[in-house]
KOLTIBA-784471 format. One record per residue (C-alpha): residue number from 1; residue in three letters; x, y, z. Coordinates in nm, 2 decimals, always signed. Example, Ala and Ser with C-alpha at 12.3 -4.5 7.8 and 13.67 -1.06 7.14 Angstrom:
! residues 2
{pt 1; 'ALA'; {+1.23; -0.45; +0.78}}
{pt 2; 'SER'; {+1.37; -0.11; +0.71}}
END
This chain:
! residues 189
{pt 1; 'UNK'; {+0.75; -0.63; -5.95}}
{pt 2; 'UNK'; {+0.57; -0.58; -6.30}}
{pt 3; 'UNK'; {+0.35; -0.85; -6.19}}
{pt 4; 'UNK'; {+0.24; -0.65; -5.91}}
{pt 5; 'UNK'; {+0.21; -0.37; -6.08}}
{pt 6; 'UNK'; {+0.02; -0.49; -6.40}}
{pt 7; 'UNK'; {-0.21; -0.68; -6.15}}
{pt 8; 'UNK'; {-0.28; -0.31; -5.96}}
{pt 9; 'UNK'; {-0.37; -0.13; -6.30}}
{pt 10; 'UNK'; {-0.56; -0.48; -6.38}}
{pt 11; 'UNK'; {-0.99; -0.40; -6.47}}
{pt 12; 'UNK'; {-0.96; -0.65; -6.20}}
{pt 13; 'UNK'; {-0.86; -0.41; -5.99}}
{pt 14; 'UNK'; {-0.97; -0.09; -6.12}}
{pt 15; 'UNK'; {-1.28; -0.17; -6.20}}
{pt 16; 'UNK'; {-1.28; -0.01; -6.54}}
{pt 17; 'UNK'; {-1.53; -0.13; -6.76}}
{pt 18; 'UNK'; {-1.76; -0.28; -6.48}}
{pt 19; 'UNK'; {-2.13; -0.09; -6.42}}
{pt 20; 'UNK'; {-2.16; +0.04; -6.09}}
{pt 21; 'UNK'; {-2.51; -0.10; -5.92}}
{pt 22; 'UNK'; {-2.71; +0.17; -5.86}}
{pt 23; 'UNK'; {-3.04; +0.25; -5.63}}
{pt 24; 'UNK'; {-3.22; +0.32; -6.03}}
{pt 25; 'UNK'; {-3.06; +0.16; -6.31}}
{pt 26; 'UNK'; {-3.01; +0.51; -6.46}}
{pt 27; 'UNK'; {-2.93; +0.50; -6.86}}
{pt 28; 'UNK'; {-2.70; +0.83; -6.98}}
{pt 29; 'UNK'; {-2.78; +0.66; -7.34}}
{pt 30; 'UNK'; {-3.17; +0.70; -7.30}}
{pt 31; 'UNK'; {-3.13; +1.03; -7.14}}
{pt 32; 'UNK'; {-2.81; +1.19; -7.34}}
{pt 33; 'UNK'; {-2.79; +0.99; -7.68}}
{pt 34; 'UNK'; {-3.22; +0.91; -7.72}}
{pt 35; 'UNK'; {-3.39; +1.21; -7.55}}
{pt 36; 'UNK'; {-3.11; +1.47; -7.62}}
{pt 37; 'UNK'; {-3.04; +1.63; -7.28}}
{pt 38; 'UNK'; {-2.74; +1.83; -7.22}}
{pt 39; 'UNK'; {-2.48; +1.72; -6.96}}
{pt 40; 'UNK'; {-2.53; +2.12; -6.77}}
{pt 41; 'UNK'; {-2.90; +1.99; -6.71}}
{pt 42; 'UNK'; {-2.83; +1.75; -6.45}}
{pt 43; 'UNK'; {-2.45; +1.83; -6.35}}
{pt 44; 'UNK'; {-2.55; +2.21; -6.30}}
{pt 45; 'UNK'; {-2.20; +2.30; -6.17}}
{pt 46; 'UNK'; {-1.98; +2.09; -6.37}}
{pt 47; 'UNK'; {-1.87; +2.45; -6.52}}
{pt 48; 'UNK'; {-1.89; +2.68; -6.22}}
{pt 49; 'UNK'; {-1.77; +2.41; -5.92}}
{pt 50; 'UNK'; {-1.52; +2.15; -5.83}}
{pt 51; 'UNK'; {-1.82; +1.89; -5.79}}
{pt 52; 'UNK'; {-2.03; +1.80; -6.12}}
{pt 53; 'UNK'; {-2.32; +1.76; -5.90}}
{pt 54; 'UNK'; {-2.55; +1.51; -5.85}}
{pt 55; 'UNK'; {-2.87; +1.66; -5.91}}
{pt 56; 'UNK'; {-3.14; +1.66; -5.65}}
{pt 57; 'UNK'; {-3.41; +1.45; -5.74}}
{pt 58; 'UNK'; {-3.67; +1.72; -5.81}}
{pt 59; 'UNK'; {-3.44; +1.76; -6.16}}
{pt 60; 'UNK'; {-3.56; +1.41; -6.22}}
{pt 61; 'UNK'; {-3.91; +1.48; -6.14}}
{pt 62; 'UNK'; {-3.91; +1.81; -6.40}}
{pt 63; 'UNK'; {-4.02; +1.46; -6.64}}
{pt 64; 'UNK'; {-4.07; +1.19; -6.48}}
{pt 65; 'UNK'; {-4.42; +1.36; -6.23}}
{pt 66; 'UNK'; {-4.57; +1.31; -6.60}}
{pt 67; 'UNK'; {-4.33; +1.03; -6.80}}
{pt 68; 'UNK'; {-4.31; +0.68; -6.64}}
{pt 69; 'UNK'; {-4.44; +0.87; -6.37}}
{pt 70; 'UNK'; {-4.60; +0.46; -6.23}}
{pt 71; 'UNK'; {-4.26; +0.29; -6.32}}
{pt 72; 'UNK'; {-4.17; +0.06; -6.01}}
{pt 73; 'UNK'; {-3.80; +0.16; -6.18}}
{pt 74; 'UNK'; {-3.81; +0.47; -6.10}}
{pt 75; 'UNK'; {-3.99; +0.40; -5.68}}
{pt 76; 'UNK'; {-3.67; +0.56; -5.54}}
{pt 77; 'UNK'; {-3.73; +0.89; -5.72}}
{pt 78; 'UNK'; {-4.01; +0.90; -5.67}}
{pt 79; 'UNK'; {-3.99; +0.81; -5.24}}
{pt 80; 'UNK'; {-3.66; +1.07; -5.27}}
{pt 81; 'UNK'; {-3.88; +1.35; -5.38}}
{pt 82; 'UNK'; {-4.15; +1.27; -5.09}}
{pt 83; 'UNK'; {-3.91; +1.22; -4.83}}
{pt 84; 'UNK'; {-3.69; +1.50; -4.94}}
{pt 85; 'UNK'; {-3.41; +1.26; -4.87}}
{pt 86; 'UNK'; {-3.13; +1.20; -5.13}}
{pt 87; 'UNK'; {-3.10; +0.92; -5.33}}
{pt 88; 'UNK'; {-2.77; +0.71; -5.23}}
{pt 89; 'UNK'; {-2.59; +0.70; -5.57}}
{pt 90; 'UNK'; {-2.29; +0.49; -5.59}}
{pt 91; 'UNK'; {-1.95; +0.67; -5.71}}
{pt 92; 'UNK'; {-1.85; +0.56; -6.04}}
{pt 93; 'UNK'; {-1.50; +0.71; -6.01}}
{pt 94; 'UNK'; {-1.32; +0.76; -5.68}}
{pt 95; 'UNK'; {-1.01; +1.00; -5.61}}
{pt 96; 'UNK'; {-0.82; +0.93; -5.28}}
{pt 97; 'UNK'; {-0.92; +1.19; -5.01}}
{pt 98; 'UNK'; {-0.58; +1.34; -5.08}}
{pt 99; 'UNK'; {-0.64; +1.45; -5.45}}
{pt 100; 'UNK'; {-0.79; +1.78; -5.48}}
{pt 101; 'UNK'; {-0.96; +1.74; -5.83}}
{pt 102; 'UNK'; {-1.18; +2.08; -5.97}}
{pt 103; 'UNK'; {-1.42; +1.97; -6.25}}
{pt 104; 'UNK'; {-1.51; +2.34; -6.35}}
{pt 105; 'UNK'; {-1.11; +2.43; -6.43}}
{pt 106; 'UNK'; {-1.10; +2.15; -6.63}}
{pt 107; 'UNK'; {-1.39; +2.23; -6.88}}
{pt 108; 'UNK'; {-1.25; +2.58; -6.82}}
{pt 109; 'UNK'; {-0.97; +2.52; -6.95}}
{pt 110; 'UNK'; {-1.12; +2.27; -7.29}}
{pt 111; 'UNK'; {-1.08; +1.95; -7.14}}
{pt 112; 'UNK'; {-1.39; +1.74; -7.24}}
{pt 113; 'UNK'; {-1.67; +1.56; -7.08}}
{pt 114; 'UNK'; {-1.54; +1.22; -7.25}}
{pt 115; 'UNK'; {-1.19; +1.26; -7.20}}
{pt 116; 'UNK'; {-1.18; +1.13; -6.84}}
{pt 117; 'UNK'; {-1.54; +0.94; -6.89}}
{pt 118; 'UNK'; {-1.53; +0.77; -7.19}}
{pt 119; 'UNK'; {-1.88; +0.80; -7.42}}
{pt 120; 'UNK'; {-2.10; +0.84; -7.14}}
{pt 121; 'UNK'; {-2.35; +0.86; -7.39}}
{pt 122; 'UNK'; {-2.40; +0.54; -7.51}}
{pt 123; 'UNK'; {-2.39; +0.36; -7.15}}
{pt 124; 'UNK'; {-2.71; +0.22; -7.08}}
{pt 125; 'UNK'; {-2.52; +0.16; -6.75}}
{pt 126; 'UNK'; {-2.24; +0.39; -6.59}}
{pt 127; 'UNK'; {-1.89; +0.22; -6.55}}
{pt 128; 'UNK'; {-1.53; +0.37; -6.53}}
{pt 129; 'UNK'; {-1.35; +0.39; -6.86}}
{pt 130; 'UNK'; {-1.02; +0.48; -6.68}}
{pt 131; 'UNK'; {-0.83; +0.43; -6.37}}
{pt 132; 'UNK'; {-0.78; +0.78; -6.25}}
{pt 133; 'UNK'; {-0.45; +0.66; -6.09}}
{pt 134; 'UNK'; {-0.21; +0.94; -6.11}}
{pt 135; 'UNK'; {-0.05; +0.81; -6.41}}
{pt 136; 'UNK'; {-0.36; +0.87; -6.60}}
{pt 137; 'UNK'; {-0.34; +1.22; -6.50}}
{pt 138; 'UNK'; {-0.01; +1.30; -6.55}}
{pt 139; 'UNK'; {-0.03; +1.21; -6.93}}
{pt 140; 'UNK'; {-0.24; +1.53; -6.99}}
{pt 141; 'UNK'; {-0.11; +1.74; -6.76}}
{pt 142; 'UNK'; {+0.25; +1.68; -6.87}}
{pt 143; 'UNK'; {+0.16; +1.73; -7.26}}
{pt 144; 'UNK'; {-0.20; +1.88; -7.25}}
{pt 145; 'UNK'; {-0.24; +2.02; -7.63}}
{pt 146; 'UNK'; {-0.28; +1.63; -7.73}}
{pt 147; 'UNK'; {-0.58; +1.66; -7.49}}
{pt 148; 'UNK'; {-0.75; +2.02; -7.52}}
{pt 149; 'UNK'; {-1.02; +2.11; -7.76}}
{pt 150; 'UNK'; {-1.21; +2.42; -7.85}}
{pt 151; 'UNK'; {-1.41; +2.49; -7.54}}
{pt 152; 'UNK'; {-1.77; +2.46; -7.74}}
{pt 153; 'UNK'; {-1.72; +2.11; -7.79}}
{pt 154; 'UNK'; {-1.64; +2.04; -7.40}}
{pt 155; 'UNK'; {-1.97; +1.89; -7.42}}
{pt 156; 'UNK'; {-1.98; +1.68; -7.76}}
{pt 157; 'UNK'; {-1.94; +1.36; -7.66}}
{pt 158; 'UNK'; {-1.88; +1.25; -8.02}}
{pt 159; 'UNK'; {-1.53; +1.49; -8.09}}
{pt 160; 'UNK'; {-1.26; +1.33; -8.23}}
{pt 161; 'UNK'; {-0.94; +1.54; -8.24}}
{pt 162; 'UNK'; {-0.87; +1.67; -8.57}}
{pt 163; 'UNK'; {-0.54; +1.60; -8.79}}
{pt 164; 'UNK'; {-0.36; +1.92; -8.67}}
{pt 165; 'UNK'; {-0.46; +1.85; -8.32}}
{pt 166; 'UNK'; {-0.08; +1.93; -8.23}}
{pt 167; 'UNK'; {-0.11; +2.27; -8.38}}
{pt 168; 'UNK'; {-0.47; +2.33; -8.29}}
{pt 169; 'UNK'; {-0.37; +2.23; -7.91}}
{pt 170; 'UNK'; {-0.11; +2.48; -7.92}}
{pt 171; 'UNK'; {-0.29; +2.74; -8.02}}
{pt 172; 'UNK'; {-0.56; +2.65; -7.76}}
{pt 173; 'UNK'; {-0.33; +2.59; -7.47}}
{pt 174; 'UNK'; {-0.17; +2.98; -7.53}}
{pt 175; 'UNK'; {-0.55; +3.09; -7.55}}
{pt 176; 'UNK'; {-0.68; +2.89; -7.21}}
{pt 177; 'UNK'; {-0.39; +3.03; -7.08}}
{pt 178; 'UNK'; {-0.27; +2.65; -6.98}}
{pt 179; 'UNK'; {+0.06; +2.60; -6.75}}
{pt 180; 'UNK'; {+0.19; +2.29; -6.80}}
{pt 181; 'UNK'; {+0.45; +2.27; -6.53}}
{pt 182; 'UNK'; {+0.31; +2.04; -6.27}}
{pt 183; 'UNK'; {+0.32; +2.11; -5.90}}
{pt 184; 'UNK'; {+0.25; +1.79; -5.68}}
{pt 185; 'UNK'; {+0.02; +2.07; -5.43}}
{pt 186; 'UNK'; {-0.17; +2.13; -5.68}}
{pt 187; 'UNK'; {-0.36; +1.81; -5.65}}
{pt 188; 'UNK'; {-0.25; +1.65; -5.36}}
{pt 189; 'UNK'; {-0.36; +1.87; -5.04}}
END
């Protein structure tokens, strides 16, 4: 049995760590770490929606009608915004159909960006840092001051918890008004 189940949380399994082949080899590192855009630019309603978004390609085309705007890289923006048909991105991270997963009550509620996605900002390629198996979930939902931070660093991929983290997270949990009782219909519906 703990075979089995170290071989089902196995990379090999999971896929964490492995880029996800895309239609463009899209860098968050040259975008977010080398050019400076903000998460919100692309994932619009990462703070207002259960979806991040994937942005429709005219976001991309706000730059690139005038930067690498000949790049055979960048063809299937570039056919997207023509056609006016979607680019087919792969998912990176994938909840059952049964989990019911909100990405705007999380940031709501001071959970950041790189705490589920790893330093998307240094990926020249996007892969899963963690499993999202329920487990994974549980560990902040079950104690969720080690996890919280001040709601304008949501966004900084580079926070590191401070020393009083236990005391800051208290204090923030009370002031986002966080219930940590956990309620198995709250996610799976």
């Amino acid at each position: 049995f703990v075979v089995l189940e170290l071989y089902v949380r196995s990379p090999y399994v999971t896929n964490v760590g492995q880029p996800v082949d895309q239609p463009v080899p899209f860098s968050h590192k040259h975008h977010v770490m080398d050019d400076g855009i903000d998460c919100r630019y692309c994932h619009t309603t990462v703070e207002t929606a259960a979806f991040a978004g994937i942005p429709p390609t005219q976001v991309c085309m706000n730059c690139h009608s005038e930067v690498w705007a000949q790049s055979p890289t960048l063809q299937p923006v570039f056919d997207s915004f023509q056609s006016g048909n979607p680019i087919q991105w792969n998912r990176v991270n994938n909840v059952p159909e049964f989990v019911y997963f909100d990405h705007s009550i999380h940031v709501q509620k001071g959970v950041g960006c790189s705490t589920c996605h790893g330093r998307i900002d240094e990926m020249p390629l996007v892969y899963k840092t963690q499993t999202f198996q329920m487990s994974f979930c549980l560990e902040c939902h079950q104690d969720p001051a080690r996890f919280v931070r001040p709601q304008d660093q949501v966004f900084n991929m580079a926070w590191q918890p401070p020393a009083n983290q236990d005391e800051l997270g208290q204090q923030l949990v009370q002031l986002y008004h966080i219930q940590s009782k956990i309620s198995c219909s709250t996610c799976h519906r």
